[in-house]
N, C-alpha and C positions, 0 to 999 in steps of 0.2 A: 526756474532752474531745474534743470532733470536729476531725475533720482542720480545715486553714484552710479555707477559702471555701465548708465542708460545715455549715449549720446553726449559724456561728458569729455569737453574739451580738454584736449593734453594740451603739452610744449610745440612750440614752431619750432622745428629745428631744423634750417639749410634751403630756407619756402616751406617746407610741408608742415601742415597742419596735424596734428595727431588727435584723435578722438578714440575714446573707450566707451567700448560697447560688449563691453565684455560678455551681459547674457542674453546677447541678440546672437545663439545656438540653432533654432532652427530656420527653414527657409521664412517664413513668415515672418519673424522678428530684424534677419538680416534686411527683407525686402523692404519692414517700416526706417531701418535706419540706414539705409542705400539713399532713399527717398528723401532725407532728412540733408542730406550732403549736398552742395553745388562744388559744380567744377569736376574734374578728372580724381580720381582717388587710386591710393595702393590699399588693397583688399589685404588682412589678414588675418586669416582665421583656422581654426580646430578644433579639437575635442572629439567625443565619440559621433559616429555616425549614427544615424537616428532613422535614417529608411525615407528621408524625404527627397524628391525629385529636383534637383541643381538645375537640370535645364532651360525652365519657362524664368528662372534667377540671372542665370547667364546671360538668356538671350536678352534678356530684360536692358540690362545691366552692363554691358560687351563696350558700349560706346565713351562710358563713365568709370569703369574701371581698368586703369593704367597698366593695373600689375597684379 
């Protein structure tokens, strides 16, 4: 079972899956829990910017993230 707000599974609502990941904040946390997902996903996320490079995350990422 993952800690709370690490990769824990929400509600289905409508097909979609919802997971919380709430302190997956910098690029290295997103990318362990991007990895963790099968299937197409909607991304969402914020907080302060932290000076880390999105790019090599995107491009990573482009084919598995819906939205």
């Amino acid at each position: 079972m993952p800690l709370p707000h690490r990769c824990q599974k929400g509600p289905l609502i409508a097909g979609l899956q919802f997971i919380d990941d709430l302190h997956a904040t910098g690029t290295h946390a997103q990318r362990a829990a991007l990895s963790c997902v099968s299937g197409k996903l909607i991304l969402m996320c914020g907080g302060f910017d932290k000076g880390d490079n999105y790019d090599e995350l995107l491009e990573k990422y482009a084919g598995k993230v819906a939205a």
